[in-house]
C-alpha positions in Angstrom: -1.4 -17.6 -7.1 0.1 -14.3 -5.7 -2.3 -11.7 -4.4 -1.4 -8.1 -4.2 -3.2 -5.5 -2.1 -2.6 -1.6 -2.9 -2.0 1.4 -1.0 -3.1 4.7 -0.3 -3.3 6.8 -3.7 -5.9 4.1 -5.1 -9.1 5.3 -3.2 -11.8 7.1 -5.0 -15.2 8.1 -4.3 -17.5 5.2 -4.5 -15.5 2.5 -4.2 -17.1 -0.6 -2.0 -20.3 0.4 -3.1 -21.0 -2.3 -5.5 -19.8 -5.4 -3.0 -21.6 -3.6 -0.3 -25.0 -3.5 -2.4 -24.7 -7.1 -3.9 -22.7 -9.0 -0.5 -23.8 -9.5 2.7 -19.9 -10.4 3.8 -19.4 -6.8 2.2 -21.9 -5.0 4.5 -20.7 -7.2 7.8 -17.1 -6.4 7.1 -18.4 -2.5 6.6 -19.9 -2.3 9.7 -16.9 -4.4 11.5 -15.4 -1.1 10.5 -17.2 1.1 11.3 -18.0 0.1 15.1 -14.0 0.0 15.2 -13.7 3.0 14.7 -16.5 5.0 15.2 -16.9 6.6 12.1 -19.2 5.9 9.4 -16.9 3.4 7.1 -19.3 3.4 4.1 -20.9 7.0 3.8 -17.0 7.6 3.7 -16.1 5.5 1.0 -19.2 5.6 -1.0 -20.1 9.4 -1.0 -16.7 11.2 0.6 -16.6 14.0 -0.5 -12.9 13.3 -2.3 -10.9 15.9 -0.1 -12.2 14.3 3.1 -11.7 10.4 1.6 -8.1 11.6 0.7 -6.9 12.7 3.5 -4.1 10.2 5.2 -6.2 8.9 8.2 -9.4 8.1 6.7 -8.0 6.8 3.0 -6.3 4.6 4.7 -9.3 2.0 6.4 -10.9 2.9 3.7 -8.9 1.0 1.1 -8.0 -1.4 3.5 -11.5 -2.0 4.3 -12.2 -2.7 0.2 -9.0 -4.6 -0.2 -10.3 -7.4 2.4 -13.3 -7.5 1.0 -12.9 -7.9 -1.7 -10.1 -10.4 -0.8 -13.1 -12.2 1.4 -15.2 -12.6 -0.9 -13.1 -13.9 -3.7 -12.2 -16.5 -1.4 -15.7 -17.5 -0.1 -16.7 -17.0 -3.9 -14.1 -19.0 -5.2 -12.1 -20.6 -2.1 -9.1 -19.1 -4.1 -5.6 -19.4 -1.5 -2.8 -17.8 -2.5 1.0 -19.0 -2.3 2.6 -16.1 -1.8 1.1 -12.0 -0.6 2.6 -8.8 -0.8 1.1 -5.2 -0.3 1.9 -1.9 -1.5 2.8 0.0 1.9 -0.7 0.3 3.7 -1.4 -2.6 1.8 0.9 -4.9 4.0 -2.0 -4.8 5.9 -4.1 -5.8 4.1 -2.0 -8.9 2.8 -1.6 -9.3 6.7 -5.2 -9.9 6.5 -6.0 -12.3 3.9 -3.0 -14.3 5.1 -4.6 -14.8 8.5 -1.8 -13.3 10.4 -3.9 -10.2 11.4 -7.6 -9.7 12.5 -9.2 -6.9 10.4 -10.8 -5.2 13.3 -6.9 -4.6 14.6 -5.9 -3.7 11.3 -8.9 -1.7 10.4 -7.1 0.1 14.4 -3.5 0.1 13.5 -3.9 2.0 9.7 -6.3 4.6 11.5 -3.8 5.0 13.5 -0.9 4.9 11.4 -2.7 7.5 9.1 -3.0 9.6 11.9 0.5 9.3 12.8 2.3 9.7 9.5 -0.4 13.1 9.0 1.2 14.8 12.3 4.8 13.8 12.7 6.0 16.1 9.7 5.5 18.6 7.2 6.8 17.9 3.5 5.7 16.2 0.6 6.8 13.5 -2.0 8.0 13.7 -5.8 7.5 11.0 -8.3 10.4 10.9 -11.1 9.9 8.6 -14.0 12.0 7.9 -16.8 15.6 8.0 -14.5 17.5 5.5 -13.4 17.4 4.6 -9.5 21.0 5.0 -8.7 20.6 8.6 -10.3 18.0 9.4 -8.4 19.5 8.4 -5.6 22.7 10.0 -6.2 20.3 13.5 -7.0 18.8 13.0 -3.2 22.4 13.0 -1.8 23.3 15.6 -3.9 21.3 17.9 -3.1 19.7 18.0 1.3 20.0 15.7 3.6 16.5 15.9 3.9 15.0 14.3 0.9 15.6 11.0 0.2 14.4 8.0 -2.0 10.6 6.8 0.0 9.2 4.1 -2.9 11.2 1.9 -5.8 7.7 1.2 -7.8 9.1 0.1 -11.1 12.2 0.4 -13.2 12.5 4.5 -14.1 9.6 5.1 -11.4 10.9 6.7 -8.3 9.4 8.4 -5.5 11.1 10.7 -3.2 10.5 12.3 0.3 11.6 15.3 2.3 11.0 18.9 3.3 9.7 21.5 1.6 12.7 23.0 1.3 14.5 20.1 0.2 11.8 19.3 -2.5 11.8 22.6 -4.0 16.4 22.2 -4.2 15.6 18.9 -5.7 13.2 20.1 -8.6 16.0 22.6 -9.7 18.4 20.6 -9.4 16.5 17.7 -11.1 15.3 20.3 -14.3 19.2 21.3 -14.6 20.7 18.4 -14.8 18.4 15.6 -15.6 15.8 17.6 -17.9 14.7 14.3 -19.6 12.7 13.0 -16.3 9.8 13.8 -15.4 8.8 15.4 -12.2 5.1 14.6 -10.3 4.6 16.4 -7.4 1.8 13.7 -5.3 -1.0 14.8 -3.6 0.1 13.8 0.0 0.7 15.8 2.9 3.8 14.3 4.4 7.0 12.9 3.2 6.0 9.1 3.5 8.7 6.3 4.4 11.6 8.5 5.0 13.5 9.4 7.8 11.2 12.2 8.6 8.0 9.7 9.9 10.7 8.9 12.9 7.5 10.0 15.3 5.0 8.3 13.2 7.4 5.1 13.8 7.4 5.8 17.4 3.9 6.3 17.8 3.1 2.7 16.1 6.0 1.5 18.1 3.8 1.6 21.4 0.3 1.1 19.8 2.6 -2.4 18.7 3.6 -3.1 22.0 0.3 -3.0 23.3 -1.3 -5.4 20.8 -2.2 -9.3 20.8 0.7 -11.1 19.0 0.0 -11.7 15.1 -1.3 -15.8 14.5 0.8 -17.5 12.3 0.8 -16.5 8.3 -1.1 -19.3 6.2 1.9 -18.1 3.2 4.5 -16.0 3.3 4.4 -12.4 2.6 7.3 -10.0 1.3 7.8 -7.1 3.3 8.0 -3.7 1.7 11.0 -2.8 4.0 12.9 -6.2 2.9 11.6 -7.3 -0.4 12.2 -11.1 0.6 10.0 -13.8 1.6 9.2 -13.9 5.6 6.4 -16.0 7.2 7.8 -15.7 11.1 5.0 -13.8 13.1 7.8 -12.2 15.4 8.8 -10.5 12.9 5.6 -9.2 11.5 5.4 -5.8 14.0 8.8 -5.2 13.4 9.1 -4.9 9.8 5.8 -2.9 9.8 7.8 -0.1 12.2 10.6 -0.7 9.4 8.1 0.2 6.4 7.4 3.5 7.7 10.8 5.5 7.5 12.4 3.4 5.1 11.8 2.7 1.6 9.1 0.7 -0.1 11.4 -1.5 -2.0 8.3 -2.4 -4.7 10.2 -2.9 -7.6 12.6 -5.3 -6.2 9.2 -7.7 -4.4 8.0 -7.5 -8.2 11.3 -9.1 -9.3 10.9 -11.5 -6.7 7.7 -12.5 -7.3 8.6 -13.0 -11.2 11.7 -15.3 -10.1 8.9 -17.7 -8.3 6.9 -18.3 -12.1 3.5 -17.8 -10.9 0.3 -19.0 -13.1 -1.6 -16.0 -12.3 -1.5 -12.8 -9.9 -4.4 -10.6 -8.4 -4.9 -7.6 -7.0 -7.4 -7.1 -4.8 -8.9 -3.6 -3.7 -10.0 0.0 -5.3 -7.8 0.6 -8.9 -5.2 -0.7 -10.4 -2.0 1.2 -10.0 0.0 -2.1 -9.1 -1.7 -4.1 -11.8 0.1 -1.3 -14.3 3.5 -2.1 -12.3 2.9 -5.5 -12.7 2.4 -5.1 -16.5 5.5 -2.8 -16.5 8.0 -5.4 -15.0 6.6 -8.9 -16.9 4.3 -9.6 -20.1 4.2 -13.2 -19.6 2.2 -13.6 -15.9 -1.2 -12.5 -16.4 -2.6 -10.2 -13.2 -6.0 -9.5 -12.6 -7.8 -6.5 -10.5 -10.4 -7.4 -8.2 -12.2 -4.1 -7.5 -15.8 -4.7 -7.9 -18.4 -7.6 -8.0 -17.9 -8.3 -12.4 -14.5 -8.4 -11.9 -15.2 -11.4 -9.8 -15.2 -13.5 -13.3 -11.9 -13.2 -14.0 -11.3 -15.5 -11.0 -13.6 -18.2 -12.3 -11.7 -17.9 -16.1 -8.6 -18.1 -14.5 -8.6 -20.7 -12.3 
């Protein structure tokens, strides 16, 4: 079983609400937040409002917060253990956390911080462009300013792109003049994620790293966003977080590998289902599941 954990992009108002009001675990874990931090978790997640929840530094606890529990409880549920986890950016974390490497209370720390980070080291934003080839895209970023650049490889003809303002708006014209067939989604961020330009978000994680109790040994391996290959050395784990913020989320290509290992079943545990869809996109024959609220807790039982 392969469990997947999104990232930021998949919170909404309300979501928690229902494991909070039916779990115990749900309403510990909550409050483990919360007294982490010293914000109100819950009121956060459950009533927003959705410009607040959105922004960088408070999405991401938020959905890392809902991705454990959920996570938690489908294991105390169900005592499910998975072979193999990978998460979608901020999600690393999360898989960090459901494969024992990292306490939540000092992941529930390091996204905060890491929100915080990524929100102040630049200015810019981030482009998806679907229905084009990679090495176009790529060869579109190069084209066109050194400061834009290829940030996330979700799925095959799904690319996102970071940079500067300036080097966003080049690369729309010269995206509609010579590739008119793609489409062009500006995303509601307000930095260019995983791209060169987060070099003083990486720096800024860099000491909160140093400064933090070595990660416990990984109970299955994970597959880095920054590698896309299976690791399960805890020296490493710091490292290749650091690596995830100013390169590229290589999605795509941990997809690919996870098809190559013929799983039974995967999950994904935590608010929506954008990578269920990316799951669908890349096989039809491994069934996923998304674990997002309390009824989606049957699944588990059917499938296992």
């Amino acid at each position: 079983m392969i469990a997947f954990f999104p990232g930021q992009g998949s919170q909404h108002v309300g979501m928690g609400r229902a494991f909070f009001n039916e779990f115990a675990l749900a309403r510990h874990m909550f409050e483990e937040a919360s007294d982490t931090l010293g914000i109100n978790i819950a009121d956060l997640a459950f009533e927003g409002p959705e410009d607040l929840l959105t922004r960088t530094d408070n999405a991401q606890p938020c959905i890392l917060t809902v991705s454990s529990i959920a996570w938690a409880i489908a294991q105390a549920e169900y005592g499910i253990q998975p072979t193999l986890v990978a998460g979608h950016s901020l999600g690393e974390y999360s898989a960090l956390v459901a494969a024992g490497a990292l306490s939540f209370s000092d992941a529930i720390r390091f996204v905060r911080a890491r929100g915080e980070a990524m929100n102040a080291s630049s200015y810019g934003g981030m482009i998806a462009v679907i229905g084009l080839e990679d090495t176009l895209v790529e060869k579109a970023c190069q084209h066109v300013h050194h400061d834009v650049r290829p940030a996330n490889f979700n799925a095959a003809s799904q690319v996102v792109v970071a940079g500067s303002d300036e080097a966003l708006l080049l690369f729309e014209a010269h995206m509609k003049a010579n590739h008119p067939q793609a489409r062009l989604v500006r995303l509601a961020v307000s930095a260019p994620f995983h791209c060169h330009l987060m070099k003083e978000a990486r720096a800024s994680m860099q000491k909160i790293f140093s400064q933090a109790p070595a990660p416990k040994p990984l109970s299955c391996p994970i597959i880095p966003n920054a590698t896309a290959r299976l690791m399960q050395e805890p020296s490493a784990i710091y490292p290749l977080l650091l690596e995830q913020i100013d390169h590229p989320v290589l999605w795509r290509q941990s997809m690919e590998l996870c098809v190559s290992k013929n799983p039974l079943r995967v999950f994904e545990f935590g608010p929506g289902k954008v990578l269920t869809g990316l799951w669908k996109r890349a096989t039809k024959n491994i069934p996923i599941y998304s674990i997002g609220t309390p009824e989606d807790l049957a699944a588990i039982g059917k499938a296992t």
